[in-house]
Every structure is written in C-alpha cells, then in structure tokens.
C-alpha positions as CSV (number, residue, x, y, z in Angstrom):
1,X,103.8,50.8,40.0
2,X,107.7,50.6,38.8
3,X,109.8,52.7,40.4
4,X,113.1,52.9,39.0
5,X,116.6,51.4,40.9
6,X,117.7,55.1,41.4
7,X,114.2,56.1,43.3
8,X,114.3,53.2,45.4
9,X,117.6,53.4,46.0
10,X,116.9,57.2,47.5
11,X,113.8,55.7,49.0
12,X,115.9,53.9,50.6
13,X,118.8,56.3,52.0
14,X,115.9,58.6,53.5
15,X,114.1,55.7,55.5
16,X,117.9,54.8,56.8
17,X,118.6,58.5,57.8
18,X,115.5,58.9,59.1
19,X,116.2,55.9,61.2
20,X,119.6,56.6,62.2
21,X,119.1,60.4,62.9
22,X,118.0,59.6,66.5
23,X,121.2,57.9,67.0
24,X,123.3,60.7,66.7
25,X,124.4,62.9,69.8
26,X,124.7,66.7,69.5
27,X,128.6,67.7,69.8
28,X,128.9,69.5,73.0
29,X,131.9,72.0,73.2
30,X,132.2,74.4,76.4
31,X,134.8,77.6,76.6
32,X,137.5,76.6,79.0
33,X,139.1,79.4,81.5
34,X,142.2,81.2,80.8
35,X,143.3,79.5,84.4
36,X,142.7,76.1,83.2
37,X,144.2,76.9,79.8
38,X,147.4,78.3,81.0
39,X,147.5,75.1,83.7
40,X,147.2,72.3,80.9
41,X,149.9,74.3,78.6
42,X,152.1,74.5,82.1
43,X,151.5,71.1,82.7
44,X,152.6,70.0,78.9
45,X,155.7,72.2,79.6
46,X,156.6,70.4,82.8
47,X,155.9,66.7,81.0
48,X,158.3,68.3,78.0
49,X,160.9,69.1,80.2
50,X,161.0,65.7,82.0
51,X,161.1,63.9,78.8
52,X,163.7,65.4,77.4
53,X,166.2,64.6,80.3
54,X,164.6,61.5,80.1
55,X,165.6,60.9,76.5
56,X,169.2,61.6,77.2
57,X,171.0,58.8,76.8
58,X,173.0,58.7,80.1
59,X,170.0,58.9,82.1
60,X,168.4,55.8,79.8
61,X,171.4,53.7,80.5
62,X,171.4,54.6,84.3
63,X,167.2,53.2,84.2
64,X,168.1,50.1,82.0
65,X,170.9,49.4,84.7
66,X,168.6,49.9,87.4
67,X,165.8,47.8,85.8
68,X,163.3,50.4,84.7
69,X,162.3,50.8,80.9
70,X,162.7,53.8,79.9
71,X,159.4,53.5,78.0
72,X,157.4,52.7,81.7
73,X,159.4,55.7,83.3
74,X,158.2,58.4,80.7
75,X,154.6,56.6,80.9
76,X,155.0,57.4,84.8
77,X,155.4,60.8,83.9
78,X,152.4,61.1,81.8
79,X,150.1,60.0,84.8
80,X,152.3,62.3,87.4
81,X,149.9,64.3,89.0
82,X,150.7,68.4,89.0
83,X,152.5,68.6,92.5
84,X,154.8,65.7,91.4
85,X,155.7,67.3,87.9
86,X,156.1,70.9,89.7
87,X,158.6,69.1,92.6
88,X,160.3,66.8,89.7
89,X,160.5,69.9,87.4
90,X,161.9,72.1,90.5
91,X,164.6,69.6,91.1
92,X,165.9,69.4,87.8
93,X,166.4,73.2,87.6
94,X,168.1,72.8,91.0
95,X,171.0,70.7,89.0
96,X,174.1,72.3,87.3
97,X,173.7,74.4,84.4
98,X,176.9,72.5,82.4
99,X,175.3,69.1,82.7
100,X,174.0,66.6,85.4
101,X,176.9,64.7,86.9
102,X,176.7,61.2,87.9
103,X,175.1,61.9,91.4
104,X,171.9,64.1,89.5
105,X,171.5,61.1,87.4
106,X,171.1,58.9,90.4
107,X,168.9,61.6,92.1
108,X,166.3,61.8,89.0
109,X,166.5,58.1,88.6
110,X,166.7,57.3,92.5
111,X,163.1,59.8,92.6
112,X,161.7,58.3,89.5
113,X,161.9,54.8,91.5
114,X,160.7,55.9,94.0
115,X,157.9,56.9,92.4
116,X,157.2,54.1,90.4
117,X,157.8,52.0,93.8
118,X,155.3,54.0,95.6
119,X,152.6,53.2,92.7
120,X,153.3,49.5,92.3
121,X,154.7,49.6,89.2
122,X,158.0,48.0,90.0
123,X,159.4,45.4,93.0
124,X,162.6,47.0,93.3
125,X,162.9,47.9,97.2
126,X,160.8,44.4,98.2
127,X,163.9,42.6,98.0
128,X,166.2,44.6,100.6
C-alpha cells in the first residue's frame, strides 16, 4: 500500500501529538484577594517611589561617590522586604517638600548602605 507524502506526513503529526500530549501541564490560575491585590500594587508604589529619588541625579552622584552603583542600590530595593520599603518610603516623605538638601541625600544614601552592608552586598564599614 502507497500512501501519499501528505498522509504520512499527517500520520505522522498525530503519532507526535499523541506522544507529546502527556507532556503538557494544565495551566493552573487561582483568584487572588482584594488584600493581597491592593498589597502587591502598594508595594509597586513604594518600589516606584524609591526609584525615582533614586534616579535623580544628585542622589546618583552622592552613591558613585560613596562606592555604590546605582544599578546594585535600585536592585536592593527590588528585594527590600515590605517593612523596609514602608520605613524607607516613610522617611522620604519626612524630607522637605522643595527638595532634599545635602543632609537627606546623605540620610537615604547613609540608610541605603546600611542596608546593603547589613546584607553583604558591599565591604564599606569593614575597613573602619
């Protein structure tokens, strides 16, 4: 018996999906709470907020002088845990509304370092 390219070639796709269909997981989606909702989009707000005082360039200059990359400071911040975004977050609003002076810049950077410090990330307060 001759069975044409096209019919082997379908022959073919339904032993391979046949064969693969195992493989396959289910997608599994759950309904999260309005609690945990509101927390992650709270959360993004705080991380938000950080980054953009961050991202000013005063405060990047006062890191690079200080030996932190910026980059590895906003990383930090990604991996904060809630209670350290909610103090950070609390201390920035505590600053003046016109700007942050010199000594708020060395406050967020001196509590960023710290921070970082506390985790390992950077050798800063091993030398003194």
């Amino acid at each position: 018996m001759h069975l044409s390219l096209w019919k082997q070639g379908s022959i073919f796709l339904l032993i391979a999906s046949f064969v693969t269909a195992p493989i396959v997981q289910p997608a599994r989606a759950a309904v999260i709470g309005t609690e945990a909702a509101i927390d992650l989009q709270e959360r993004a707000d705080r991380i938000a907020h950080i980054n953009t005082v961050l991202a000013r360039e005063d405060v990047r200059s006062t890191l690079i002088d200080l030996g932190v990359s910026p980059e590895d400071a906003a990383a930090r911040v990604e991996t904060m845990t809630d209670a350290e975004l909610q103090m950070l977050v609390a201390q920035l609003d505590e600053l003046p509304a016109g700007g942050i002076g010199i000594v708020g810049v060395a406050g967020i950077v001196a509590i960023v370092l710290v921070i970082l410090e506390l985790l390992d990330v950077t050798d800063l307060f091993t030398a003194f």
